[in-house]
Backbone atoms as SQL, in Angstrom:
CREATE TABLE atoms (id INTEGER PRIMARY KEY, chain TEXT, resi INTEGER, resn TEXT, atom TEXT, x REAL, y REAL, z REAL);
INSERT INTO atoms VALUES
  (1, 'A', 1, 'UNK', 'N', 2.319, -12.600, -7.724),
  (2, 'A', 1, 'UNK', 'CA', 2.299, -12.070, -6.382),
  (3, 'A', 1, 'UNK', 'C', 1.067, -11.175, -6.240),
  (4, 'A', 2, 'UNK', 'N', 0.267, -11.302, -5.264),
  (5, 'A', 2, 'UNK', 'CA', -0.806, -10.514, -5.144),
  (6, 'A', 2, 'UNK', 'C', -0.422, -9.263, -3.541),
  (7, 'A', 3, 'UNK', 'N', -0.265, -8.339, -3.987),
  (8, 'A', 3, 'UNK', 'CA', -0.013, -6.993, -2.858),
  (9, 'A', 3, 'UNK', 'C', -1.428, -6.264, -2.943),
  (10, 'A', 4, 'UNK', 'N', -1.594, -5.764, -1.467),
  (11, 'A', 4, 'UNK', 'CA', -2.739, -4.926, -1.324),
  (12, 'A', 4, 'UNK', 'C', -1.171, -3.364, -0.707),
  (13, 'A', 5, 'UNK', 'N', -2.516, -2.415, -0.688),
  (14, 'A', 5, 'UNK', 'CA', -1.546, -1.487, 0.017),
  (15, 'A', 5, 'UNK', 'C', -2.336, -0.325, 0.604),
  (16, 'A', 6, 'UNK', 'N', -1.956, 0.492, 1.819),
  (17, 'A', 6, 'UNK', 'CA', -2.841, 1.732, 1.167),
  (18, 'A', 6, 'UNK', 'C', -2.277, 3.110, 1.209),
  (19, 'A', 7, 'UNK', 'N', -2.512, 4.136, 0.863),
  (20, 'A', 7, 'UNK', 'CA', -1.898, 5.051, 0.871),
  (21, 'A', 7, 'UNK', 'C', -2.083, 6.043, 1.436),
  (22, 'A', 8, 'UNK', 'N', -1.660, 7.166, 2.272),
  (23, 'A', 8, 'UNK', 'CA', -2.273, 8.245, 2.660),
  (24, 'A', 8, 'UNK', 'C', -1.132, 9.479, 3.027),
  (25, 'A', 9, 'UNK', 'N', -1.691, 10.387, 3.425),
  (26, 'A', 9, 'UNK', 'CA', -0.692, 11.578, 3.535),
  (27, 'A', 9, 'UNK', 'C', -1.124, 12.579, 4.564),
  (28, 'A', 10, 'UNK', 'N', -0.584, 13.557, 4.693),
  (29, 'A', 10, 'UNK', 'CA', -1.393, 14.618, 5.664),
  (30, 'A', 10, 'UNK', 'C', -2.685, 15.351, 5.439),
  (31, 'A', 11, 'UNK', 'N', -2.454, 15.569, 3.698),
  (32, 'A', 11, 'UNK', 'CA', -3.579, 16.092, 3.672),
  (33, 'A', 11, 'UNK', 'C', -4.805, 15.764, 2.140),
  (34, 'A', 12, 'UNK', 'N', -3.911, 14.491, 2.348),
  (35, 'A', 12, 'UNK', 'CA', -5.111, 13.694, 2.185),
  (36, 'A', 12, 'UNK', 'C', -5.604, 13.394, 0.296),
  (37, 'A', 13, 'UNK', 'N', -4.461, 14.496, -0.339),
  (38, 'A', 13, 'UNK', 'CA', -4.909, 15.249, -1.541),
  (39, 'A', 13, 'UNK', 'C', -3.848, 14.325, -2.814),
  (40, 'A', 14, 'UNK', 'N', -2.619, 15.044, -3.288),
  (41, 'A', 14, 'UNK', 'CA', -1.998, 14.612, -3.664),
  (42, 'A', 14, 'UNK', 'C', -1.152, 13.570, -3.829),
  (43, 'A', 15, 'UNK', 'N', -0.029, 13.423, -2.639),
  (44, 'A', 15, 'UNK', 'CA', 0.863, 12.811, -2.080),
  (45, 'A', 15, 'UNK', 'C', -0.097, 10.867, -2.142),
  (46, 'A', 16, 'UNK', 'N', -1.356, 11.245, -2.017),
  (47, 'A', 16, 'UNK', 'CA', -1.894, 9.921, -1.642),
  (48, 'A', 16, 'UNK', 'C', -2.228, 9.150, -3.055),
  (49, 'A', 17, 'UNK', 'N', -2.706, 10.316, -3.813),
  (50, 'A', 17, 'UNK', 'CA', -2.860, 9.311, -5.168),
  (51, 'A', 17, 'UNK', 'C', -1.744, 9.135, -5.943),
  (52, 'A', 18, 'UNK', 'N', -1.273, 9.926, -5.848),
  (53, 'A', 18, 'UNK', 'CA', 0.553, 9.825, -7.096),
  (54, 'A', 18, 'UNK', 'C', 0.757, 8.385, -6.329),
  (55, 'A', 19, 'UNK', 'N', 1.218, 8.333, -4.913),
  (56, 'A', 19, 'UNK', 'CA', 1.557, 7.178, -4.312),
  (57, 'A', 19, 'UNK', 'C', 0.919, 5.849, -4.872),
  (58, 'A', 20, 'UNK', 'N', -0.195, 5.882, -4.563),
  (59, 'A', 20, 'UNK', 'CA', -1.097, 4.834, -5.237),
  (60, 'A', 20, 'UNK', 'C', -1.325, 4.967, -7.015),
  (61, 'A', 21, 'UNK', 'N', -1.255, 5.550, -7.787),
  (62, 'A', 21, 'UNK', 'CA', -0.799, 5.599, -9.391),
  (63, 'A', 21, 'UNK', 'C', 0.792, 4.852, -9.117),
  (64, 'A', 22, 'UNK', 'N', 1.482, 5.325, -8.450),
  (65, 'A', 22, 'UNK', 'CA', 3.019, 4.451, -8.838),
  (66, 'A', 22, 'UNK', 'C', 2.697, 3.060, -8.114),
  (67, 'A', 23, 'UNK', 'N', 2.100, 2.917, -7.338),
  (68, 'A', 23, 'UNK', 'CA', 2.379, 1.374, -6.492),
  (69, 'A', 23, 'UNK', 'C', 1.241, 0.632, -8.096),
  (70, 'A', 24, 'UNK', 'N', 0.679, 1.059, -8.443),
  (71, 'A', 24, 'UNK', 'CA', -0.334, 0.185, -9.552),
  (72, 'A', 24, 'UNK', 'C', 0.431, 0.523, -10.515),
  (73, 'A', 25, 'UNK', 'N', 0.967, 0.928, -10.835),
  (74, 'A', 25, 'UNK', 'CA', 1.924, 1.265, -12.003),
  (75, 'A', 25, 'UNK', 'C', 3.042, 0.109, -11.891),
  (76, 'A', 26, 'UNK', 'N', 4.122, 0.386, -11.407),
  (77, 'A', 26, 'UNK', 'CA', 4.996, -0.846, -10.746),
  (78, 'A', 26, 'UNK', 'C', 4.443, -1.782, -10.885),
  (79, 'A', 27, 'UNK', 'N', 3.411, -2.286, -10.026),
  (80, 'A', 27, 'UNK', 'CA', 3.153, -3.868, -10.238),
  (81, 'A', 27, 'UNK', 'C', 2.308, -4.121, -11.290),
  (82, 'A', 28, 'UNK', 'N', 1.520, -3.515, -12.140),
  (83, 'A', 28, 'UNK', 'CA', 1.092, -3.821, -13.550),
  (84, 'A', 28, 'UNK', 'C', 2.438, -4.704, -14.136),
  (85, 'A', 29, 'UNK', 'N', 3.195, -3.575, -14.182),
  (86, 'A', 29, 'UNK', 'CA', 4.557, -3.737, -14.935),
  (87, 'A', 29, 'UNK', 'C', 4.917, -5.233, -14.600),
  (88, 'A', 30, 'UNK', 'N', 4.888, -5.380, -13.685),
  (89, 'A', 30, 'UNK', 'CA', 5.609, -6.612, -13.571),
  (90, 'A', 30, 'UNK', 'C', 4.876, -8.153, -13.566),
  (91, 'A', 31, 'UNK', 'N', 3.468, -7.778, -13.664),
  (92, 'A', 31, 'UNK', 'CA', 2.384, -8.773, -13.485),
  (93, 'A', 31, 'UNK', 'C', 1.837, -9.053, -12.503),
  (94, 'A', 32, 'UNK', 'N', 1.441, -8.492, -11.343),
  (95, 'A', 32, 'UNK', 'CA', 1.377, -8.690, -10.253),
  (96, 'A', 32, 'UNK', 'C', 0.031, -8.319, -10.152),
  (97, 'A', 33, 'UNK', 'N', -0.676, -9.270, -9.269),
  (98, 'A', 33, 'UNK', 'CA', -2.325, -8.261, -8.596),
  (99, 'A', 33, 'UNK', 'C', -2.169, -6.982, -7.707),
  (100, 'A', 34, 'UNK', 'N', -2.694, -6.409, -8.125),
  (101, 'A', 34, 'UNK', 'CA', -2.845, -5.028, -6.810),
  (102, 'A', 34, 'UNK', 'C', -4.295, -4.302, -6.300),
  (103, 'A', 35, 'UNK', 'N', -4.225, -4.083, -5.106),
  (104, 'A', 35, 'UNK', 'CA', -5.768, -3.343, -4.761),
  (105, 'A', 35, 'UNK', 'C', -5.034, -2.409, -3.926),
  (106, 'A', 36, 'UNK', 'N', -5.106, -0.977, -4.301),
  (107, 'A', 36, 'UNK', 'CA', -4.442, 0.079, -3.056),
  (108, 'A', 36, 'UNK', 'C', -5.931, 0.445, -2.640),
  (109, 'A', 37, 'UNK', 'N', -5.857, 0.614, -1.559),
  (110, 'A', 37, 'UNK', 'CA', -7.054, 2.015, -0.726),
  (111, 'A', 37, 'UNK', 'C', -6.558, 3.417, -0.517),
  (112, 'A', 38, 'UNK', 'N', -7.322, 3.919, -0.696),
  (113, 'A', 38, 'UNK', 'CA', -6.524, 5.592, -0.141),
  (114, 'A', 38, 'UNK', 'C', -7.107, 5.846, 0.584),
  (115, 'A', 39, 'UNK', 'N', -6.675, 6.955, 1.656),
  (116, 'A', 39, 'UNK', 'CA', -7.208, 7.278, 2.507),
  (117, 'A', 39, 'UNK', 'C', -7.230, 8.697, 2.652),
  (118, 'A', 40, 'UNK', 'N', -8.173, 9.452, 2.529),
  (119, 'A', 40, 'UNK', 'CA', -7.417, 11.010, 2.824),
  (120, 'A', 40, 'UNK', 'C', -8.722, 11.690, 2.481),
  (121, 'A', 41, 'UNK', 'N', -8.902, 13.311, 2.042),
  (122, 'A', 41, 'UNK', 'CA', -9.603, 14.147, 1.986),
  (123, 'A', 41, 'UNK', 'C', -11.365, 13.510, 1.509),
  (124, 'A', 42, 'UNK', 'N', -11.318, 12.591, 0.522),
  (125, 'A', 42, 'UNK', 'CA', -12.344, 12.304, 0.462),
  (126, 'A', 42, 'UNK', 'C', -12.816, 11.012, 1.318),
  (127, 'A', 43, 'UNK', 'N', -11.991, 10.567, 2.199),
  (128, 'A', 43, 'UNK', 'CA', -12.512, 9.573, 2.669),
  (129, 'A', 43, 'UNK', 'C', -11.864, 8.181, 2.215),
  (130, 'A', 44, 'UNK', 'N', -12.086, 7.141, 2.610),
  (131, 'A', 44, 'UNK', 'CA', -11.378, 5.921, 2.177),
  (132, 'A', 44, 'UNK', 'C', -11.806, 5.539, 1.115),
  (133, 'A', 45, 'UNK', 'N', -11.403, 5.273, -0.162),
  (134, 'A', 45, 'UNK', 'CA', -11.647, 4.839, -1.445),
  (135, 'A', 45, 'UNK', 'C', -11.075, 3.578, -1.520),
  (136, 'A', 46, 'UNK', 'N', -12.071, 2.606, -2.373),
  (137, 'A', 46, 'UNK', 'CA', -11.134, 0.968, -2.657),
  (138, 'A', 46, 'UNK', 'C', -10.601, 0.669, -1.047),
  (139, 'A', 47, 'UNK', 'N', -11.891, 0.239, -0.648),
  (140, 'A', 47, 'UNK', 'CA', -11.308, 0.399, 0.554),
  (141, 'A', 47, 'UNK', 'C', -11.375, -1.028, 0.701),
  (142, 'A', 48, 'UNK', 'N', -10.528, -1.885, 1.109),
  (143, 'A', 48, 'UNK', 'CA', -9.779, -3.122, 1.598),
  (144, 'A', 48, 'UNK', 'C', -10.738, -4.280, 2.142),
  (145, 'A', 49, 'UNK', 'N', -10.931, -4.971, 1.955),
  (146, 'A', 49, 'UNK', 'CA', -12.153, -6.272, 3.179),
  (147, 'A', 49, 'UNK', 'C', -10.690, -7.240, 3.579),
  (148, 'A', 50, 'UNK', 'N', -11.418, -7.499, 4.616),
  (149, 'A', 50, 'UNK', 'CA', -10.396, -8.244, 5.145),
  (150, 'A', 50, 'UNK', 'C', -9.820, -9.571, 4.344),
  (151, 'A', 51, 'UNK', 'N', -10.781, -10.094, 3.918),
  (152, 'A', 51, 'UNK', 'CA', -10.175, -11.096, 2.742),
  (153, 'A', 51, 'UNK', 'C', -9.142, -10.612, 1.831),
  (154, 'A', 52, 'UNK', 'N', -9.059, -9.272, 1.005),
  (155, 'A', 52, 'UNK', 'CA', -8.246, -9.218, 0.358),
  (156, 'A', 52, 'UNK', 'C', -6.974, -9.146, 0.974),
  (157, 'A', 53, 'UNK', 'N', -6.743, -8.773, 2.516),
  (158, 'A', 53, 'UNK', 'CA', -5.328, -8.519, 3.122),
  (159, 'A', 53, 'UNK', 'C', -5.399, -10.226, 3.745),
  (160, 'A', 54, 'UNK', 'N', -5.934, -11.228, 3.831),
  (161, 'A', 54, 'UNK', 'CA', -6.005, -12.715, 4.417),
  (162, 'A', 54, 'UNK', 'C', -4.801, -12.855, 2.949),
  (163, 'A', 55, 'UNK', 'N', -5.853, -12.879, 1.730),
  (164, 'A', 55, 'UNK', 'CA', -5.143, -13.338, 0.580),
  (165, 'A', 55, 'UNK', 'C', -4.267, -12.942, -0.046),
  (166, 'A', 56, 'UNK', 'N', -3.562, -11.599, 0.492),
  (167, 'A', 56, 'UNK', 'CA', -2.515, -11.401, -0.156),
  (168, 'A', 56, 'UNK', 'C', -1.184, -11.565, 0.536),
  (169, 'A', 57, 'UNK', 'N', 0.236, -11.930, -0.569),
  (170, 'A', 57, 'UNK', 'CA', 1.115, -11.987, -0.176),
  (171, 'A', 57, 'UNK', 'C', 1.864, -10.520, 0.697),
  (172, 'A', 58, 'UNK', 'N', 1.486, -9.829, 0.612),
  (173, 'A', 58, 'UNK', 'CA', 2.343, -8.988, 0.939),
  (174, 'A', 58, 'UNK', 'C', 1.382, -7.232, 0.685),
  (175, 'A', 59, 'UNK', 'N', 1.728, -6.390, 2.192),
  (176, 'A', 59, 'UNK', 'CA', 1.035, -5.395, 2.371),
  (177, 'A', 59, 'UNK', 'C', 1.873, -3.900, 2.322),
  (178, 'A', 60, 'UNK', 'N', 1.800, -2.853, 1.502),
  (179, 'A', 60, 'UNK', 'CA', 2.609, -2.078, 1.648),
  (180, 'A', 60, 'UNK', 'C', 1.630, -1.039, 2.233),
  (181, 'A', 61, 'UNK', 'N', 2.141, -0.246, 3.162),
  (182, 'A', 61, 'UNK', 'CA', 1.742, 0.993, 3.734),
  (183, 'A', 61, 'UNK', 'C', 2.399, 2.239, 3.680),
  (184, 'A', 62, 'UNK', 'N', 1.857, 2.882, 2.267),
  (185, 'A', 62, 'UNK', 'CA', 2.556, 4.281, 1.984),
  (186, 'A', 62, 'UNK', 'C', 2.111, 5.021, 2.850),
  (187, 'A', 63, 'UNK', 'N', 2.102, 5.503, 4.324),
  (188, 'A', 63, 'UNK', 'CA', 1.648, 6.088, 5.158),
  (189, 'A', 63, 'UNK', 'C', 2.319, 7.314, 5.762),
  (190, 'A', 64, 'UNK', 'N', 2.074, 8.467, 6.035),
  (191, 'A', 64, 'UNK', 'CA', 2.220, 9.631, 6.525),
  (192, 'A', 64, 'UNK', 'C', 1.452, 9.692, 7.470),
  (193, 'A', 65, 'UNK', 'N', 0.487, 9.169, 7.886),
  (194, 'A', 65, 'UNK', 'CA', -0.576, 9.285, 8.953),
  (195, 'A', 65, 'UNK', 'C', -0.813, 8.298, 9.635),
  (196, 'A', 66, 'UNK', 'N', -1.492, 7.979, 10.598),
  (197, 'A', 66, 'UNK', 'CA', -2.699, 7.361, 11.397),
  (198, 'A', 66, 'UNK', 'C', -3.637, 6.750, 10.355),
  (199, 'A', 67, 'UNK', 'N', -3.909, 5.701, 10.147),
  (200, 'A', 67, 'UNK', 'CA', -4.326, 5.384, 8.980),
  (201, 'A', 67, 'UNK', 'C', -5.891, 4.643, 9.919),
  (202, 'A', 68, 'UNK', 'N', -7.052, 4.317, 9.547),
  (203, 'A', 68, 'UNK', 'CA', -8.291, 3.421, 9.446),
  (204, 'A', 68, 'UNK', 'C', -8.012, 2.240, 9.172),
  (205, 'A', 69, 'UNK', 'N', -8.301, 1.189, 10.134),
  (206, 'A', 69, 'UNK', 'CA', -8.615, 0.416, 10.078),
  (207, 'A', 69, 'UNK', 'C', -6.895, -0.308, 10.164),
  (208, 'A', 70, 'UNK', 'N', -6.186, -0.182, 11.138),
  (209, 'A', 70, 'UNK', 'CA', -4.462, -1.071, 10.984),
  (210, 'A', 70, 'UNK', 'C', -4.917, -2.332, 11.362),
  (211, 'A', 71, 'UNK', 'N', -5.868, -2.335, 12.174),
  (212, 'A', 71, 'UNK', 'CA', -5.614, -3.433, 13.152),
  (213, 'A', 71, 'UNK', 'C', -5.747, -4.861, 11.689),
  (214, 'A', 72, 'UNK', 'N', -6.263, -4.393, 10.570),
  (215, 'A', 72, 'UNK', 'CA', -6.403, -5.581, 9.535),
  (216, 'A', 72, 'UNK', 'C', -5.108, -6.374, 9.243),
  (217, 'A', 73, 'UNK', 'N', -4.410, -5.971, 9.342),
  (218, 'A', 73, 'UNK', 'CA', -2.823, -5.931, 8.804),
  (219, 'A', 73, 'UNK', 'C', -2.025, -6.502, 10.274),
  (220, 'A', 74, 'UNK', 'N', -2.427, -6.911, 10.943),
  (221, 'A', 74, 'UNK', 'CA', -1.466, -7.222, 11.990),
  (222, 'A', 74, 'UNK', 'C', -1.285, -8.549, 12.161),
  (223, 'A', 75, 'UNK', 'N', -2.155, -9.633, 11.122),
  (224, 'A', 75, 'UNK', 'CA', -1.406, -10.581, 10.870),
  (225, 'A', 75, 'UNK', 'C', -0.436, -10.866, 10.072),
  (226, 'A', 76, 'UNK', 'N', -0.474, -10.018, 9.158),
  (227, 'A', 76, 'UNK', 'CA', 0.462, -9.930, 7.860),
  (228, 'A', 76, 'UNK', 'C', 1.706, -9.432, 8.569),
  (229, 'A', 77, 'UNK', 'N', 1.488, -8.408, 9.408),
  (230, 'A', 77, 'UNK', 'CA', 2.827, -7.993, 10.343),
  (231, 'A', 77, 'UNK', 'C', 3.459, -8.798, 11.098),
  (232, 'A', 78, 'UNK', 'N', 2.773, -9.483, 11.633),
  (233, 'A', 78, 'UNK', 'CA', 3.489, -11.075, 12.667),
  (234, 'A', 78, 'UNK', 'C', 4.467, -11.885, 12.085),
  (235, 'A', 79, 'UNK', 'N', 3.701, -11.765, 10.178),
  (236, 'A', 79, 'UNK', 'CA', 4.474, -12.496, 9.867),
  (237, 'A', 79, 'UNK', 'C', 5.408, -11.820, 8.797),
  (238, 'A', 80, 'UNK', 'N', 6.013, -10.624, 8.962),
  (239, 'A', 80, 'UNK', 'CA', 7.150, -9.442, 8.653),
  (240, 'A', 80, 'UNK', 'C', 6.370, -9.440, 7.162),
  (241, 'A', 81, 'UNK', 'N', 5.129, -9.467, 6.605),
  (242, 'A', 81, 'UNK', 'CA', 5.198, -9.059, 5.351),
  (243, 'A', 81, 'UNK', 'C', 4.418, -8.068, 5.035),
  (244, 'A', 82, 'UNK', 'N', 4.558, -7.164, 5.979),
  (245, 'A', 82, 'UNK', 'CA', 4.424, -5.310, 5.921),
  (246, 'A', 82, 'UNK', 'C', 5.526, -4.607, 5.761),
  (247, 'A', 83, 'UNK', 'N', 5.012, -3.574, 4.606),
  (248, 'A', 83, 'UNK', 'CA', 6.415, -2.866, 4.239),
  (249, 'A', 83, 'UNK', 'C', 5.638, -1.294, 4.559),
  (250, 'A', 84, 'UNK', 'N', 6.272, -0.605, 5.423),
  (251, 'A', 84, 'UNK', 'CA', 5.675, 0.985, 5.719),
  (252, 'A', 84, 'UNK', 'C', 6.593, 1.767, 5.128),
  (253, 'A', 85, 'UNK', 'N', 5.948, 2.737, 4.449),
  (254, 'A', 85, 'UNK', 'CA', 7.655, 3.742, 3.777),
  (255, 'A', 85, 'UNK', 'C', 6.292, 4.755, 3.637),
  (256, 'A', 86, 'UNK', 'N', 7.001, 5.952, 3.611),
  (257, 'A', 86, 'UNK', 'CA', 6.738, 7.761, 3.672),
  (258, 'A', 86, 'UNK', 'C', 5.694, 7.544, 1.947),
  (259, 'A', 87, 'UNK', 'N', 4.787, 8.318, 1.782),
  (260, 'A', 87, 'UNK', 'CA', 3.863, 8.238, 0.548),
  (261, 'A', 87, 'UNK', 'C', 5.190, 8.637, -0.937),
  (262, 'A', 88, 'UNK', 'N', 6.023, 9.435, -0.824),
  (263, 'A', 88, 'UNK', 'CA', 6.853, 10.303, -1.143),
  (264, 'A', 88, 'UNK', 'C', 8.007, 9.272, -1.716),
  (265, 'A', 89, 'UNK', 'N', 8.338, 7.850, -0.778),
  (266, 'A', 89, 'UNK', 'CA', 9.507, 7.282, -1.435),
  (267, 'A', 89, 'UNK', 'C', 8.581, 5.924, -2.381),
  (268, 'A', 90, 'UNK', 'N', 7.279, 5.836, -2.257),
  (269, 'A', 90, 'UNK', 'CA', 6.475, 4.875, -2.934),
  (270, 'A', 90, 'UNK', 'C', 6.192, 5.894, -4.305),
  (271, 'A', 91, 'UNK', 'N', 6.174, 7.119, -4.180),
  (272, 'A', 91, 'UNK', 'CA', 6.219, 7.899, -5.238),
  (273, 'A', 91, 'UNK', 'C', 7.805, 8.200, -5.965),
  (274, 'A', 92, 'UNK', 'N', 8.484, 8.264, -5.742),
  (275, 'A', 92, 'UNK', 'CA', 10.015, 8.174, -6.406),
  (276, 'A', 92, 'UNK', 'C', 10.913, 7.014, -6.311),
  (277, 'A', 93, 'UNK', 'N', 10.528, 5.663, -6.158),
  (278, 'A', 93, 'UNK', 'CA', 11.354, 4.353, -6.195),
  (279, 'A', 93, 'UNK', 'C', 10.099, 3.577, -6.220),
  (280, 'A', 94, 'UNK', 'N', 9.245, 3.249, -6.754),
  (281, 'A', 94, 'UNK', 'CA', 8.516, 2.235, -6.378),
  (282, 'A', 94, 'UNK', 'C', 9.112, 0.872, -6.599),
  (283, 'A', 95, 'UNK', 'N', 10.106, 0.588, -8.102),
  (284, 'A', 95, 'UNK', 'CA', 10.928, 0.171, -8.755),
  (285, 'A', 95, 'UNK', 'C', 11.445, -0.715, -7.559),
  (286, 'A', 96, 'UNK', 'N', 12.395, 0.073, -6.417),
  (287, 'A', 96, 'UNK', 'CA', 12.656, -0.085, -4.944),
  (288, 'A', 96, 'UNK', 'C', 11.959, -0.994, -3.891),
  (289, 'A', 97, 'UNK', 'N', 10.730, -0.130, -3.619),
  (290, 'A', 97, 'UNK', 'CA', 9.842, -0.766, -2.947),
  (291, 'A', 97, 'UNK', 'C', 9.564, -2.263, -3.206),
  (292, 'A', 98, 'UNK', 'N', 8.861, -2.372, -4.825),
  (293, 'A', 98, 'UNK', 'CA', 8.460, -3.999, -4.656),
  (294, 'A', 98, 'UNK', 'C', 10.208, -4.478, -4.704),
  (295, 'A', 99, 'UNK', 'N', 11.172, -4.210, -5.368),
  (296, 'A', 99, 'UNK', 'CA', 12.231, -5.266, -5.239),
  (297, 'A', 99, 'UNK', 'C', 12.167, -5.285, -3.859),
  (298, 'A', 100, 'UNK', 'N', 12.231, -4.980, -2.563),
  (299, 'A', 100, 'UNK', 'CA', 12.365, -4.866, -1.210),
  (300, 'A', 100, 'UNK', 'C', 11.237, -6.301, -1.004),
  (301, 'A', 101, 'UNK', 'N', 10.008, -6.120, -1.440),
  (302, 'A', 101, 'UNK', 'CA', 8.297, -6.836, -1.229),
  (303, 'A', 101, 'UNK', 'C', 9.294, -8.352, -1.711),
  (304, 'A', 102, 'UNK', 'N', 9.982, -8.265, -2.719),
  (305, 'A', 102, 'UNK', 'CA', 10.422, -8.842, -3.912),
  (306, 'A', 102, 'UNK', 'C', 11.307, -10.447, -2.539),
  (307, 'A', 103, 'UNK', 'N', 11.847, -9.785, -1.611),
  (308, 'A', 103, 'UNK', 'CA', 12.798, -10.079, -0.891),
  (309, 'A', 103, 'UNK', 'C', 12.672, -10.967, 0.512),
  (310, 'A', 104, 'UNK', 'N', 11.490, -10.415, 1.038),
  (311, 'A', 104, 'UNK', 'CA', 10.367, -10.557, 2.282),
  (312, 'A', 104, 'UNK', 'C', 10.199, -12.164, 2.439);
């Protein structure tokens, strides 16, 4: 399964990378491709081309914010395989999360 995702928070700092360390963590584990972007204090990092969200199965959005650049993701949304959850529950269930991706 190949997931992109990206992550962000209010302020831009913490909340966004723990998020993105567990979403690459999780899917290592399980064999899976992953590319997260973050988004926050320094700016967008690993930041996404549209090919990688064409080619992947499935998009998670650990989001707390207004995020750059949604409009990429709104085909993947048409076709329900966007998952949005708080930076905070991608950081304490990720386990959760992909079984959910797992389901889609």
């Amino acid at each position: 399964m190949k997931i992109v995702a990206v992550t962000a928070c209010p302020t831009g700092v913490a909340h966004t990378y723990m998020a993105q360390e567990a979403i690459e963590k999780e899917c290592r584990k399980r064999g899976y491709d992953v590319k997260v972007e973050t988004q926050g204090s320094m700016g967008i990092e690993n930041e996404l081309e549209q090919e990688d969200v064409d080619e992947a199965d499935l998009v998670i959005l650990a989001i707390a914010i207004g995020i750059e650049g949604e409009e990429r993701f709104e085909d993947k949304e048409e076709q329900g395989k966007v998952i949005t959850v708080e930076p905070g529950e991608a950081i304490k269930r990720p386990a959760e999360l992909l079984n959910k991706a797992e389901n889609l």
